[in-house]
N, C-alpha and C positions, 0 to 999 in steps of 0.2 A: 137319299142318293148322294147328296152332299158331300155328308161326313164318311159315306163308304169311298165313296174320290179321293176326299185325300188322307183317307188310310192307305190306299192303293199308291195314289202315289206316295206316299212315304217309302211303302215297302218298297219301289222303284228306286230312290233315293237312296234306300239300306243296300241296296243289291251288293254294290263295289265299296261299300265301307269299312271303316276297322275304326280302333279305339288310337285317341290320340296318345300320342308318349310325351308331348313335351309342356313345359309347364308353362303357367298362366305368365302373363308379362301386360304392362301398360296400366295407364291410369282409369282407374272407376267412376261412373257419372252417377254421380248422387243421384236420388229421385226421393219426391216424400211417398212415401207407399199411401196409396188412398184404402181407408180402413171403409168402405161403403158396401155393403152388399149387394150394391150394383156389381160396380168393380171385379168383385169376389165370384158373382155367377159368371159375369163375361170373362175371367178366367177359368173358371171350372169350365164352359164348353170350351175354350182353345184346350186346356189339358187333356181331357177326355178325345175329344176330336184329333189331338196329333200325340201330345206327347208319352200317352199312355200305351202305343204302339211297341214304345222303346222301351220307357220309365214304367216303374210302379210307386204309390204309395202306398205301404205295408202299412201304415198305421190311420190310416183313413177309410173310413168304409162310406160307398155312395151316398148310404141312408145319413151319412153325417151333415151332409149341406141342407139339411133344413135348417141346421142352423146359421146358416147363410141367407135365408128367407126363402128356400124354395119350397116348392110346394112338390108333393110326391110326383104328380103328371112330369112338373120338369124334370126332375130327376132322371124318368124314367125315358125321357124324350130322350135323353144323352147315351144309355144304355145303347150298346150292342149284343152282346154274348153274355153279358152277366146279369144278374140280381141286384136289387137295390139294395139287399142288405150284405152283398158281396165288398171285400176291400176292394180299394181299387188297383188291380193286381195288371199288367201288362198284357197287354192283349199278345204278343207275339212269342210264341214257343222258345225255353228259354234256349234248346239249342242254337235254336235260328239267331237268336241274341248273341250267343258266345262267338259263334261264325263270324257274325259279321262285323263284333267290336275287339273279339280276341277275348274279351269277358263280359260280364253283366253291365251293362249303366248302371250307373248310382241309382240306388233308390230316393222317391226328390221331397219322402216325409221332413222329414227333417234339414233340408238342403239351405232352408230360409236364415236358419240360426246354426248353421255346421260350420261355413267357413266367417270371416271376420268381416264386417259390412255386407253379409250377405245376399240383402234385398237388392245393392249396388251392383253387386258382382253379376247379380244373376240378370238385370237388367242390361248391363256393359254386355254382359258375353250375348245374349239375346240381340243384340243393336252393334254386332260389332264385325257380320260377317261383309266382306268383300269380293271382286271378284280380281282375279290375277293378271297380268300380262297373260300369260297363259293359258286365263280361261279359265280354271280351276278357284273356286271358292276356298277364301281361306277367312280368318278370324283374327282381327288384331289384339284383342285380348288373349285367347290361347290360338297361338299358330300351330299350324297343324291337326286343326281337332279335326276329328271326323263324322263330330254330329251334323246334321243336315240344318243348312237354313229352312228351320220350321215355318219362319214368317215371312219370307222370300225378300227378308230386308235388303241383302245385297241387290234385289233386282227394281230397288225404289230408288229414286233420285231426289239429292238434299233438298228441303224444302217444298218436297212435293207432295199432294194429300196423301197419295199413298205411303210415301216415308213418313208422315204423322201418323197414318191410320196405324202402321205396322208396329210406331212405338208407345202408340196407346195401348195398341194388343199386348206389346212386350209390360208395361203396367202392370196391365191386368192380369195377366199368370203371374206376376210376382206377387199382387195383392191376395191372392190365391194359396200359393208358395205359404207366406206367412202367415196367414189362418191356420192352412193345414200345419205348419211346423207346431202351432199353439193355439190350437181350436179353444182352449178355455179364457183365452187372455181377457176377451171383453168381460167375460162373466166373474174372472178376477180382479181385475181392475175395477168393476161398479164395486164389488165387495170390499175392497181395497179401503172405498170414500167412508163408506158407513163402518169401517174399522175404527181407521182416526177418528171420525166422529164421535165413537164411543168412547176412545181412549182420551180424547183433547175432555171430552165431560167427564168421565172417573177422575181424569187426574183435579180436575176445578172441586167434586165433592170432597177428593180425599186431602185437600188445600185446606177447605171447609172444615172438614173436620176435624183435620190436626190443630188448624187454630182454634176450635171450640173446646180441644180436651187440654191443651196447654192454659188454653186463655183460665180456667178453673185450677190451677196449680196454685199454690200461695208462693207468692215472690220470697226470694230468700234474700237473705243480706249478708256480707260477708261480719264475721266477728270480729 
């Protein structure tokens, strides 16, 4: 009942939306991305739970977060409409999307490593919404966006748990973010170690060896 809430309210949020036109501006707040399968699942429920409304990732399929550590049951706990071996494709019609941004959102597979300092960017523009004189929510990173404050961070106050809570959450879909940009990374990187390993010892036998086949050469002398 939860997570039907606040898809409902999103779609309430999408009602009067559109796509922003202007471009990103201000400076980025570093973050170490936390590489923890923690981390990772309590991002997959914020993505699943909001931002899969809007977003899809084309190149992720549910069934992929076991490798994440989860177990099939969770998986399937985050499911609404779809299969666990479905990608994780947008839950909202894509007309309904065009309507209400003027085009599609970006899809957010690859969102982590597309633009430059990505994990930053994506964490800034997540922690960067405000609210106006006016009353109107806007984004000091991209002004004028017209994606919704998904984490209601404009409605936290500095220093307050809830402004913690909101930018741990913002964290955590990033750590998320960049798994799904490169799901194989951990399992390249161990491979990585036992690479050099082999090559730091080939290169010591093939040291060994050159000096055993020269060491048997008969020295020459000049004439």
């Amino acid at each position: 009942m939860k997570r039907l809430l606040a898809v409902v309210g999103m779609v309430a949020l999408l009602a009067g939306t559109g796509v922003a036109l202007a471009s990103t501006s201000g400076k980025l707040r570093h973050i170490e991305v936390d590489e923890s399968n923690e981390a990772r699942q309590r991002g997959a429920e914020t993505i699943t739970g909001t931002c899969l409304l809007c977003h899809s990732l084309t190149y992720v399929r549910f069934s992929d977060m076991t490798d994440i550590g989860m177990s099939q049951e969770d998986i399937e706990y985050l499911l609404m409409d779809q299969k666990i071996d479905d990608r994780m494709m947008s839950l909202s019609p894509v007309e309904f999307r065009k309507e209400s941004y003027g085009k599609l959102p970006p899809d957010l597979s690859l969102m982590a490593i597309a633009r430059k300092n990505g994990p930053d960017y994506l964490y800034t523009l997540l922690t960067s919404y405000y609210y106006r004189e006016s009353g109107d929510i806007d984004n000091h990173l991209f002004p004028g966006i017209r994606m919704p404050d998904v984490l209601a961070y404009a409605d936290t106050e500095p220093g307050s748990a809830a402004r913690a809570e909101a930018e741990a959450q913002a964290r955590d879909v990033v750590s998320f973010l960049v798994w799904a940009a490169d799901p194989n990374a951990d399992e390249r990187e161990s491979l990585g170690v036992y690479v050099i390993i082999y090559l730091i010892i080939l290169t010591i036998l093939l040291y060994l060896l050159k000096r055993r086949i020269w060491g048997r050469l008969p020295e020459t002398t000049a004439s």
